[in-house]
Each structure stands twice: as structure tokens, then as C-alpha cells.
C-alpha positions in Angstrom: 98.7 96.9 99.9 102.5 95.8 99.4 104.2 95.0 102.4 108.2 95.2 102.2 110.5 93.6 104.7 113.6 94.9 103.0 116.0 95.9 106.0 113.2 95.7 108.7 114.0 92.2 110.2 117.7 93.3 111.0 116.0 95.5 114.0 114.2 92.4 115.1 116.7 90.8 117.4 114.1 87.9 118.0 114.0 86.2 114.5 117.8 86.4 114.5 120.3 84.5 115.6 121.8 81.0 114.6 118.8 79.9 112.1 118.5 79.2 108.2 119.3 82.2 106.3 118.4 80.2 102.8 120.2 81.7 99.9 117.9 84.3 98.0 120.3 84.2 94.9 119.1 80.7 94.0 115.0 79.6 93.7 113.8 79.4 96.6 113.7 75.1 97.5 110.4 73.2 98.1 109.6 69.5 98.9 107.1 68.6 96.9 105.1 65.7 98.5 102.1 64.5 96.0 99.0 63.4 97.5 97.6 59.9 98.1 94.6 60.2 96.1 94.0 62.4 93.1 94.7 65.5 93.9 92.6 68.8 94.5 93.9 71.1 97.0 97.6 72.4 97.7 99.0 73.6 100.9 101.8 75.0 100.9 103.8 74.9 104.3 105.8 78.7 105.0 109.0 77.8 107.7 109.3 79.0 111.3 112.5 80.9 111.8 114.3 77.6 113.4 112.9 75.4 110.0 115.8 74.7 107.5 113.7 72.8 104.6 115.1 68.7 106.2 113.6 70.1 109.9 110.8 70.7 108.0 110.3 68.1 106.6 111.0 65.9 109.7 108.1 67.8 111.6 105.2 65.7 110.0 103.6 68.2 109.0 102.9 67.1 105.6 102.0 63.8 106.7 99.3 65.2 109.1 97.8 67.6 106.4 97.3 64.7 104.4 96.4 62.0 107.1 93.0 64.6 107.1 93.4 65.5 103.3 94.6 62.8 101.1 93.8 64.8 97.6 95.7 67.8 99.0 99.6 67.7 97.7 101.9 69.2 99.9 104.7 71.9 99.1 107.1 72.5 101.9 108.9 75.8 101.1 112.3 76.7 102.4 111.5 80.5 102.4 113.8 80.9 105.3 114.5 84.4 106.8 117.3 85.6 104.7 114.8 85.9 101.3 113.0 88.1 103.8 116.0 90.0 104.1 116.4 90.7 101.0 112.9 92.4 100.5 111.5 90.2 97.8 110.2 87.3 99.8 106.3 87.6 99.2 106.6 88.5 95.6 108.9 85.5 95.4 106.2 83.1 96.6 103.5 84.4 94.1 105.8 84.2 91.3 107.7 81.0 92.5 105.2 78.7 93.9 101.7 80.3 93.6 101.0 81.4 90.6 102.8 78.1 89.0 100.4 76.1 91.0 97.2 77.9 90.1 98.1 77.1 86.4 97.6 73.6 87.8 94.3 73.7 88.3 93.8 72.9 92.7 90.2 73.3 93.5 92.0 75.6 96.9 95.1 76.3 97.2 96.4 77.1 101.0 99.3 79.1 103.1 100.1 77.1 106.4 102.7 79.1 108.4 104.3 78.7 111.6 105.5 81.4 113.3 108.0 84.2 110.6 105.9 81.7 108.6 102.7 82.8 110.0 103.8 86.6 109.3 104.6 85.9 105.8 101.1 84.3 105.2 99.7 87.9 106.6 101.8 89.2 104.2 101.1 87.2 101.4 97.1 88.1 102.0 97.9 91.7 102.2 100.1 92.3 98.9 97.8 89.5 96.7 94.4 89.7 98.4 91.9 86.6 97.3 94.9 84.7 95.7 95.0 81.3 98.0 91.6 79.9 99.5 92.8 80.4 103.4 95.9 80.7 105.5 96.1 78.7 108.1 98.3 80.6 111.4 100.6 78.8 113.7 101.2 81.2 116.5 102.4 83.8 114.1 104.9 86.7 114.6 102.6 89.8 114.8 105.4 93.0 116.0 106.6 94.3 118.7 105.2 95.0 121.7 104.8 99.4 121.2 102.4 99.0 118.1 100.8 96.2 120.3 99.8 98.0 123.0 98.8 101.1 121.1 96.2 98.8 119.5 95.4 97.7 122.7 94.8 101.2 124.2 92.6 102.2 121.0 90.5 99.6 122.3 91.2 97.1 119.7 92.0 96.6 116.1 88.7 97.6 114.8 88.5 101.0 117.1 92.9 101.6 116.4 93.1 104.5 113.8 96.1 103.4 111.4 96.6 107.1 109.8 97.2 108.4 106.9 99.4 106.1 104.2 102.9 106.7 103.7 104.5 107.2 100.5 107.1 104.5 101.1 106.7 101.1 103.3 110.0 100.4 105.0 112.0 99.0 107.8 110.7 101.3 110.3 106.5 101.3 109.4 106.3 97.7 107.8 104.5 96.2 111.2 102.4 99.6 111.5 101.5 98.7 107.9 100.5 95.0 108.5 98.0 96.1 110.7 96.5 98.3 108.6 95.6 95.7 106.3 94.6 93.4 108.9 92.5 96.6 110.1 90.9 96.5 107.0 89.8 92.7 108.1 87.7 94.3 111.1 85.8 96.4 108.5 85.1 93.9 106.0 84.6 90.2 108.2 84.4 88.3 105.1 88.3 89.0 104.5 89.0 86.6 107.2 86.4 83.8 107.1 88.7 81.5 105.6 91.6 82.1 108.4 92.7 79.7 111.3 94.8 80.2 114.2 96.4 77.7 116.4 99.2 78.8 119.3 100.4 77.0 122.7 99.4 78.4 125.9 102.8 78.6 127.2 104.2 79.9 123.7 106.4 82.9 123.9 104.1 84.9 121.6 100.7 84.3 123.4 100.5 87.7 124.5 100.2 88.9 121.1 97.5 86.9 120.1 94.6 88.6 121.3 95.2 91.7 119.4 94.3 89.3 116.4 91.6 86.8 117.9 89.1 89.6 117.5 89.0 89.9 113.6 88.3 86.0 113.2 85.5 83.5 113.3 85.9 82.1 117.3 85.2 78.9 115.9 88.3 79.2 114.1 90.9 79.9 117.3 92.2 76.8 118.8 94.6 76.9 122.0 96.7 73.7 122.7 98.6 72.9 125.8 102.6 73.7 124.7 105.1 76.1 124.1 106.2 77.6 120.4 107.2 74.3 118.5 105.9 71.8 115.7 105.1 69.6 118.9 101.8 72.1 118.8 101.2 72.9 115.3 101.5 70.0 113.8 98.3 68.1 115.9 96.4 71.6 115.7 96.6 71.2 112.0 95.3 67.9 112.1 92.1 69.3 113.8 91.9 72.6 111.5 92.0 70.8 108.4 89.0 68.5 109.8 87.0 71.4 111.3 87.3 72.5 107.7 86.2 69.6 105.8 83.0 69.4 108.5 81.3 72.4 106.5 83.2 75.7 108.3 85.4 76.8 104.9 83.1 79.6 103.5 83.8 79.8 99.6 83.0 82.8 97.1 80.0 82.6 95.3 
């Protein structure tokens, strides 16, 4: 399913306001940060909306992905919210930084994305299914409240009747359309074996998470003492990335 942004985020007064816009005329910029031993795995790192590509960078998070996996390079993308904006933002990442790094040969390649981050990796899953190895979610943005509680009152994801499809996904059905691909997860648990969530028990988007919790492995939910910020993720992904390499990354066949 293709999931379009175009126009949508200007109604969404919360991922607005003073924060990186990036410029969607130009490539979108990366850090590339090459691993300490030979590397097989990728992770590529998708910006809250408060991450210009230097903040990102100063978060640790790339050290911390590779202080756990030190044959994973890191890519730290600056797909900030105005590439969003523009409508092209997940096709962008396939054809900009994906599918180059698949011709590269990673054993896995991941999404780790923070908040607007952690909606793009949702996204990303739903417009190029089977693509990257995993997403790992860091308190993502999930919608607005309305669609929220309708789930909630259908008694959950897996019970919430999405409809029929539209002819044309725009500003005003995008989120009704995310969860209808991540309705699909509830019907077919396999689709999200490979998917981590991480979030702060006094982040401003806690209340949203249990309308997701349900579709993934418990195993693979952590809560950390915190609000939304790196001060969270970045530790949580420390322990993901571990709990992976124990044995609890289920691969294809």
C-alpha cells in the first residue's frame, strides 16, 4: 500500500513549529558512520521532528548501535519534515539510501526511527513491504486522537473494520490508511516479528501506544522511565539491539 503525506502534515499542528524543515530540492543528507569491524548490517537512523542531521549526530545514537553492533555501519539521515511535506519522502529513502545500500551487500539492513521518524518507518514498511530486515520504533507518531479512539472502541486494531479503499490517499485519510496496513499486521503476525518499540513513561505520546502494543511480540515492547527525547531512545536501543543478537530476530526461511 502507498502511503502519501503530501499536504497532510500541514493540519498537524504538533510536528510543526520551529524544527528542521531540510531542503527537498537537494539529496536528502546522511552521516555515514562505518563500522568498527567488517561490516554486515546497516541501520539507518530516520530524525525526530526536533533532529536537524548535527543534533543527530550529537545524540549517540550511532555510537550506541554500534557499542552492541560493531559490524553494523550506521547512516544518519536528515529526512527532516519538510521532504515529508513535499509528498515524496518514503519513495525518497528507497531510492536514496535503501536500495543503494542493498546493492551493497548487508546481511540486514534496518529503519531506527524516533518519533516523525518512527512514522516514516511505518511508512516505509507499508509502501515497500519485506524491503529492510526490522524497524526499530522510538515512541512513534501514530495520529490523532479521533482515529485513535475509534480503534479503541472497535475493540482494538485486530477487531477495527478499516473499510473499503479509496481511490486516492491524501491529506485527509493518510493516518486512516496507516492503520490499515498495520491492520493487516494483526491478520498476518509474521509481518511484525521483526519490530521493536521503545517509548518513556511520561512521553507525550504514551497514550497512543497501546493501540499498537497489541500487533507485536510482548517481548519486543520496552518502557523506560522519561519523557519524549534521545535521553530514552538512545539507552533503549542499546538494549533492543542486544535482545536481538540473544536469538529474538526471526529471519525468512
Amino acid at each position: 500500500m502507498r502511503l502519501s503525506m503530501s499536504g497532510a502534515l500541514l493540519m498537524l499542528g504538533m510536528l510543526f513549529g520551529c524544527y528542521p524543515k531540510g531542503d527537498p530540492d537537494k539529496p536528502i543528507p546522511t552521516t555515514f558512520v562505518p563500522a568498527p569491524q567488517a561490516a554486515r548490517r546497516l541501520v539507518v537512523v530516520l530524525p525526530g521532528r526536533g533532529d536537524g542531521l548535527e543534533g543527530l549526530e550529537r545524540t549517540g545514537i550511532a555510537q550506541a548501535i554500534q557499542s552492541q553492533w560493531p559490524d553494523a555501519d550506521v547512516t544518519l539521515s536528515g529526512l527532516a519534515i519538510g521532504y515529508y511535506l513535499q509528498g515524496g519522502a518514503i519513495r525518497r529513502l528507497h531510492d536514496e539510501i535503501i536500495a543503494p545500500a542493498r546493492t551493497r551487500g548487508y546481511r540486514e539492513i534496518w529503519l531506527l526511527g524516533a518519533s516523525l521518524g518512527g512514522l516514516g518507518a511505518l511508512m516505509y514498511d507499508g509502501q515497500y513491504p519485506g524491503t529492510v530486515d526490522g524497524l526499530v520504533l522510538m515512541a512513534p507518531y501514530l495520529g490523532e486522537k479521533p482515529l485513535l479512539d475509534e480503534i479503541a472502541a472497535a475493540g482494538g486494531i485486530a477487531k477495527w473494520n478499516p473499510g473499503p479503499l479509496p481511490d486516492v490517499v491524501n491529506g485527509d485519510n493518510f493516518q486512516h490508511e496507516l492503520w490499515r496496513h498495520l491492520h493487516n499486521w494483526s491478520r498476518d503476525p509474521s509481518r511484525a516479528r521483526n519490530v521493536w518499540l521503545a517509548y518513556g513513561d511520561k512521553d507525550y505520546l504514551r497514550d497512543t501506544m497501546p493501540s499498537l502494543i497489541p500487533l507485536l511480540p510482548a517481548s519486543h515492547v520496552l518502557l523506560r522511565h522519561g519523557r519524549h527525547a534521545w535521553s530514552v531512545w538512545t539507552p533503549a536501543t542499546r538494549d533492543i539491539l542486544a535482545r536481538i543478537d540473544a536469538g529474538e530476530i526471526q529471519r525468512s526461511p
